[in-house]
N, C-alpha and C positions, 0 to 999 in steps of 0.2 A: 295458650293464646295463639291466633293465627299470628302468621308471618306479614302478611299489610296490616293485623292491629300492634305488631312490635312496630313496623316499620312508622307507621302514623304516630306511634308515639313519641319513635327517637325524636324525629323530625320536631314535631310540638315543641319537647321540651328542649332543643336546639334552638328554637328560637324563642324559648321563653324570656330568654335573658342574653337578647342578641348581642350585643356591646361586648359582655364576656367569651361569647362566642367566637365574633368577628377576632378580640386579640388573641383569642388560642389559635383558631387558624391560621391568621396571621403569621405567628410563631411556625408554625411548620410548612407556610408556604417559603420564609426566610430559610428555614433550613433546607428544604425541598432544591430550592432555587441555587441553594450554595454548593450543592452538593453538585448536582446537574450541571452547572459551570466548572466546578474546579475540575470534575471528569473529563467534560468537552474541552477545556483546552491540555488535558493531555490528550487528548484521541485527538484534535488536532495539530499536536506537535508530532505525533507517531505518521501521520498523513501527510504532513508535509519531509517526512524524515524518508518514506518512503518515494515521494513523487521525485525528491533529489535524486535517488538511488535508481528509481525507475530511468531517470536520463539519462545516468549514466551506463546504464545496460539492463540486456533482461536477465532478470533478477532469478529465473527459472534456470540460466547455462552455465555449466560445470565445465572446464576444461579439465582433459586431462594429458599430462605428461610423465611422460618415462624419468624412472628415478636415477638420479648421480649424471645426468644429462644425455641419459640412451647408453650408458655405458655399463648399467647393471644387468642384471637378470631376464629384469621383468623385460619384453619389447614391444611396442606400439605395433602391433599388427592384426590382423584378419580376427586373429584366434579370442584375441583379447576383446574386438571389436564386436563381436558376435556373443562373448560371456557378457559384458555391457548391456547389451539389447535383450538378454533374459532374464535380466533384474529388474524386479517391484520398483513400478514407478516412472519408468523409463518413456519416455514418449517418442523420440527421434534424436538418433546417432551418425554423426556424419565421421568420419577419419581427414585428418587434412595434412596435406603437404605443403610445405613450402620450398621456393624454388632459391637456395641460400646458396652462399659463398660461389655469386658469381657475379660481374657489373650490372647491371639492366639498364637500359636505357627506353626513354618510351619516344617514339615522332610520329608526328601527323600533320594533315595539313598540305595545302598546296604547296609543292617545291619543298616538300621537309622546315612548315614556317616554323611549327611549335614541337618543343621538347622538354622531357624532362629529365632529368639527371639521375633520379631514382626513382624505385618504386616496388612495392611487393606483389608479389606472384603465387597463388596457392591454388592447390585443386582439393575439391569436393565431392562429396557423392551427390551431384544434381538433384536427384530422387528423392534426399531426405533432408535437403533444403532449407525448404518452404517447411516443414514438420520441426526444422531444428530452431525456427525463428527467421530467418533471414528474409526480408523483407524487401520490397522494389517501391520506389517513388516514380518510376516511368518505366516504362517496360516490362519484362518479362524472362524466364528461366532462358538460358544459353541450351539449345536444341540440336545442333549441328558440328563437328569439327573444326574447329577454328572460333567459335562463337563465344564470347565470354562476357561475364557481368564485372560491373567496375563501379569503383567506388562511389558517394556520392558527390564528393568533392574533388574527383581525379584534374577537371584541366584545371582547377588553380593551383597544380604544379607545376603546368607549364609555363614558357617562357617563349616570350615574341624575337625569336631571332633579328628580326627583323631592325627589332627596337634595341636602342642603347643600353646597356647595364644599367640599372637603378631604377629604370623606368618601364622594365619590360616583364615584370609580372603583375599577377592581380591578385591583392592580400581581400581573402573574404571575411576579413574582419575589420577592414578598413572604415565598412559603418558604424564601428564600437559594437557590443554586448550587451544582453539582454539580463536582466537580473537573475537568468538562471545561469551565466554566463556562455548564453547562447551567440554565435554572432547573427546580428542583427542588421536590419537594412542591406542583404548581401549584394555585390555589385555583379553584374551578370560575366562570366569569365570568357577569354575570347571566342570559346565554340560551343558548341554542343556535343558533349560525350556518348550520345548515340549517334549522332549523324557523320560522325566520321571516323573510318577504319584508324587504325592503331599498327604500327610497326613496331615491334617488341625488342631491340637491340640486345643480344645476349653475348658476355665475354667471358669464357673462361679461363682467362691467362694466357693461350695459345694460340687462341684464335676469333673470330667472332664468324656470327650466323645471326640473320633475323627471322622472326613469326609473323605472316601477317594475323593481324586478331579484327573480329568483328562484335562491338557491344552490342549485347541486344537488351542488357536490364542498368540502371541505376539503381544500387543498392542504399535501402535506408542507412545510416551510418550509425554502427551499433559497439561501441569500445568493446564490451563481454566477449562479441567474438570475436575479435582481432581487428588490427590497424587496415586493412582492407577494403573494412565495409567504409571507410571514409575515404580513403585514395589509393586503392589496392585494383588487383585482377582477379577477379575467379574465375576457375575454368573447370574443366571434368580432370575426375582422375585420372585417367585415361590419358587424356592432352596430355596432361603435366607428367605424367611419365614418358611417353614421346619426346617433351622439351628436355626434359633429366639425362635419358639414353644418349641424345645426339650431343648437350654440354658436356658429358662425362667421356664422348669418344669410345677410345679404346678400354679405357678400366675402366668398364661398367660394373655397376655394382649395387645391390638390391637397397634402396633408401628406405628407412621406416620412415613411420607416420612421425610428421613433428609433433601433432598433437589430437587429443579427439574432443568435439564436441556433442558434449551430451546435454538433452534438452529435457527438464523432470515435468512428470506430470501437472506437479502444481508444487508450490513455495514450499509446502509442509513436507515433501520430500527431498527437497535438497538436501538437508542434514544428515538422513539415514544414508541415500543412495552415497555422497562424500566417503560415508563411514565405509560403505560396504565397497568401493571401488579404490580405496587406500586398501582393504584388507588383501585384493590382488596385491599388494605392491604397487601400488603408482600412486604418481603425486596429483595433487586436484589444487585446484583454482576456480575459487566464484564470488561473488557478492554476500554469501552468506557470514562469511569472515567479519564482514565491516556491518549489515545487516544485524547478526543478531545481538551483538553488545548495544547498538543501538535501539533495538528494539526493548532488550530488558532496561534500559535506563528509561527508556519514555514508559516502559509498565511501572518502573520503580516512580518515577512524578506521578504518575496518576495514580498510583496507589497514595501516594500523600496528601497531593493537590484532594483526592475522595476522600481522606480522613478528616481534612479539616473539614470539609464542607458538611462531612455527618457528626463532627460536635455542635455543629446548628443545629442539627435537625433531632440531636437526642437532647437538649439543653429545650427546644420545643415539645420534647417527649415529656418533660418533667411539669409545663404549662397546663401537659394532658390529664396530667393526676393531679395537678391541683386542684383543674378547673370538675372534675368528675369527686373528686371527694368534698369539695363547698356544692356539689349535685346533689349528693347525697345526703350532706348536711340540713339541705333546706327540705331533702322530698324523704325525711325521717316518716311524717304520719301519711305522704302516701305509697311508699314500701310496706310500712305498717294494715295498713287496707287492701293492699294486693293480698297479703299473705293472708289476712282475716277472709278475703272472699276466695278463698282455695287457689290462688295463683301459685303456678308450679316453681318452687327456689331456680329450676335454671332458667325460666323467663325472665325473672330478676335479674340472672347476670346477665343473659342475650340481651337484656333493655340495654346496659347501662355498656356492654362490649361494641353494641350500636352504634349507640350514641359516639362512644370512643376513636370506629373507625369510618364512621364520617366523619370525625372532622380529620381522621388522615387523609381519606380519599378528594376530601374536597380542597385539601388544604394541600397535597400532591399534583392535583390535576392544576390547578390555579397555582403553584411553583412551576411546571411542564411548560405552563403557554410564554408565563413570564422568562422563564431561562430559554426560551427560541427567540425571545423581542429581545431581550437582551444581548443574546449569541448573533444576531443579525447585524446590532448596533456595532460589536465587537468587530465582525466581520467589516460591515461598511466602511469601518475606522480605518482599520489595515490596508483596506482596496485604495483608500484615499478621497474617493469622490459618490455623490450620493447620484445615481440614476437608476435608468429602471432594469438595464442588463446587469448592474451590480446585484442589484437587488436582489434578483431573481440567483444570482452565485452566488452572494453572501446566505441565503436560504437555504440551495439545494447544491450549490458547489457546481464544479464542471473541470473536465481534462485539464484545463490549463490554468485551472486560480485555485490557488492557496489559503484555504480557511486556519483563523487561528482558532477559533472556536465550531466544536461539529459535536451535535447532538444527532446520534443514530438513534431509527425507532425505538431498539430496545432498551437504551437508556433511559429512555421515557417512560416505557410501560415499566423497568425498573423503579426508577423513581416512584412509581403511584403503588406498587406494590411493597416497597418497601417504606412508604408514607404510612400506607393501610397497617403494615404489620406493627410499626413503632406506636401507633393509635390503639391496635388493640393491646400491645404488649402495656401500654402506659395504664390502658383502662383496666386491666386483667384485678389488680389489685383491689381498686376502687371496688369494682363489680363482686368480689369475692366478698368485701367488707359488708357491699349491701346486704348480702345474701343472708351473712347472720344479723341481720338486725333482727330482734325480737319482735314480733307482729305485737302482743300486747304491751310490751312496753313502751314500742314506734307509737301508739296511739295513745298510751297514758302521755309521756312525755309532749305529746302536741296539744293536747286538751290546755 
């Protein structure tokens, strides 16, 4: 038999007895549907598990430090910094210092108005930056001697001399927080952290000396790589060694790196490169620690959350042999006539494995549409209010909204292939039994 006179026939006798049809379907669009749900909201608990983790830093940077606190072996230097940067995986290495165990004090301002009390001080390698992640909301890289980037929140450190105690700083939280527990509504602080130089007050117990500093960037504010990028200084390596030599005086003396940041290619190497930069000897620090038990608990829900949903969808596999062995029951004298007029036994099963995985594929595709109207509804629920920029999130998502339910493409084409497969695995049997029906007896028995 051709393949459009199989297909013409599946079809026919699909709707021969459409009523039984529509409820086999049915059955495995219910399962279809249950399964496509219970998966979609673990892939969107693992989404929203990751956008938390995403705020809290980038989820790609490794710190590393010296073991027993710089006081073993291994040390933060050159040598180490350079075997770093020729491991698999490695995208961008900066080494960083920090400027410790000394006062700092920061003023600016007409007449020395605003100060602040503390604040941190590290140098970079400029160069590898922007490669390592570190990012600017205004501005740009520090180019010159004396030119530094600062954090994104540095003046609401400061403090209005001017003004009484209690009332002379500005809390940027003061608008309350956002459900990410972002602050929210910030109030604008009393200057602008680029438009005005910076006096760096340094004491080392002996003595003091100031820097003057020139911002040239606002750093996005990023925890993974250090307290800093929120109300800190970065400067070049270079500088910060100059500020180091002249606080230390007379016993100068060579400072290692506090720390190195390392930037991986992509997510799937943080784990290896960890392994392989402990095997030097030093200690690491990242998101992967908190990252991947989280990760295998929302694979371990959605591994569940998908088994319940596929005892639907095989409890609709059992509706499939039914409905294909009362098929057969009834089309005894004409399986009997096929065979009488030389029709090949595996046409027989192709009929009847047809017939079987349309109704997976139609009963898959019609679960697919239903579990997006449903996942939308899901979504809408969550967002709280029904308009048309919701809408359009609850559907396709976006940077800043949180679906609890997320059907990716391959889920979908998942679901209809594995609809298809439960449709012919259900009919396999059926289709076999046809196969030996006796041609003469198929048409004695109908007479």
């Amino acid at each position: 038999m051709k393949r459009q006179d199989i297909f013409h026939m599946c079809l026919q006798n699909l709707m021969r007895r459409k009523s039984r049809t529509f409820l086999t379907v049915l059955g495995v669009v219910i399962g279809c549907c249950s399964i496509v749900i219970m998966i979609s909201l673990g892939i969107g608990m693992k989404e929203s598990q990751e956008k938390m983790l995403s705020q809290m830093g980038d989820l790609t940077i490794i710190t590393v430090t010296a073991p027993q606190g710089g006081h073993g072996k291994v040390k933060l230097d050159d040598t180490l910094v350079k075997k770093i940067k020729n491991m698999n995986g490695v995208e961008a290495v900066t080494p960083k210092i920090s400027l410790d165990g000394y006062n700092l004090r920061l003023i600016t301002g007409t007449g020395k108005r605003y100060t602040a009390d503390w604040t941190s001080v590290v140098g970079l390698d400029l160069g590898e930056m922007v490669k390592t992640g570190y990012s600017f909301t205004e501005g740009s890289l520090p180019k010159n001697k004396g030119d530094v980037a600062v954090g994104q929140y540095i003046a609401y450190d400061f403090k209005d001399t001017l003004r009484p105690d209690g009332s002379n700083t500005i809390d940027r939280y003061a608008g309350g927080v956002d459900e990410n527990g972002n602050a929210a509504d910030i109030p604008a602080p009393y200057f602008n952290a680029l438009k005005e130089d910076l006096t760096l007050e340094i004491d080392n117990g002996t003595s003091k000396f100031t820097v003057k500093l020139h911002p040239t960037g606002l750093l996005k504010e990023d925890y993974a790589k250090g307290q800093e990028t929120s109300d800190g200084i970065v400067m070049s390596l270079t500088d910060l060694r100059d500020l180091l030599d002249k606080a230390q005086g007379s016993q100068k003396k060579t400072v290692p790196y506090s720390s190195i940041i390392v930037k991986a290619a992509d997510l799937s190497k943080v784990e290896e490169l960890e392994g392989s930069i402990k095997e030097l000897g030093c200690s690491t620090e990242s998101m992967e620690s908190i990252r991947k038990p989280m990760e295998k608990e929302a694979r371990q829900k959605q591994l569940m959350l998908g088994g319940l949903g596929a005892i639907s969808l095989f409890v609709a596999a059992l509706g499939i042999t039914n409905t294909m062995i009362m098929s057969i029951s009834e089309r005894i004298r004409e399986i009997g006539i096929m065979k009488a007029l030389g029709c090949y036994v595996r046409d027989i099963r192709t009929i009847f494995l047809a017939e079987a995985g349309c109704i997976g594929l139609i009963g898959g595709i019609a679960g697919c549409v239903l579990s997006f109207l449903i996942s939308i509804v899901i979504n809408l629920v969550s967002l709280g209010s029904l308009s048309l920029a919701n809408l359009a999130a609850a559907a396709v998502g976006g940077s800043d909204i949180t679906r609890v339910s997320v059907i990716p493409l391959w889920l979908m084409v998942f679901a209809v292939l594995f609809s298809v497969c439960i449709g012919l695995g259900s009919g396999y049997y059926p289709a076999r039994r046809a196969m030996r029906v006796s041609a003469l007896e198929a048409i004695k028995s109908s007479e």
